[in-house]
N, C-alpha and C positions, 0 to 999 in steps of 0.2 A: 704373715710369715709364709715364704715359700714351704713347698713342698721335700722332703727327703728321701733317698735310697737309703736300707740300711743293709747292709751284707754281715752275714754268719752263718756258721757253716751249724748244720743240722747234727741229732744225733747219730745218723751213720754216716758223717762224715762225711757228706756232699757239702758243696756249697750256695747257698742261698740271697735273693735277696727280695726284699720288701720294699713297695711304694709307699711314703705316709705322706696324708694330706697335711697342710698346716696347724692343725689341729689336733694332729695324730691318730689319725682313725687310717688304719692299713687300706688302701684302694687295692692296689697290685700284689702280686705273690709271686715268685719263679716257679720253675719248675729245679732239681736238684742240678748241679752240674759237679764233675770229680775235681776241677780246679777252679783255683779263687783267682787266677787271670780271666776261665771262662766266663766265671758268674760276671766280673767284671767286663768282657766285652757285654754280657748281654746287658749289663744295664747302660751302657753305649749304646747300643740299638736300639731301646726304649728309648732314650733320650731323644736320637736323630729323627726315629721317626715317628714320635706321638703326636708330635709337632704339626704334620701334615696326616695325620689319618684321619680316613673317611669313617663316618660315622655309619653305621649300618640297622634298620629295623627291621628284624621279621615280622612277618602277621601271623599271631597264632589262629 
C-alpha cells in the first residue's frame, strides 16, 4: 500500500499535514501554515520534489 498525506488543522488553528508510510507510521510532519489552501500547496511541493531529491550524509 502506498503512502498518504493527511491534512488537519492543529489546535490553534493552523493548518497541518502529515506523511504516513504504508503502514502507517508518520515519516514527515509540516510545519503550521494559517490556510488549508497553503498547507495544500505544501504538500504539492513535497510531492514534486521528493521525487528527485538528493540524498545527503554528514559525518559526525
Amino acid at each position: 500500500m502506498a503512502g498518504k498525506f493527511e491534512l488537519y488543522e492543529d489546535k490553534s488553528g493552523d493548518f497541518r499535514f502529515r506523511l504516513k508510510a504504508g503502514n502507517g507510521e508518520v515519516i514527515a510532519t509540516s510545519q503550521g501554515y494559517k490556510s488549508k489552501a497553503s498547507a495544500l500547496n505544501g504538500i504539492e511541493s513535497v510531492r514534486k520534489n521528493a521525487d528527485a531529491a538528493v540524498v545527503e550524509v554528514e559525518n559526525s
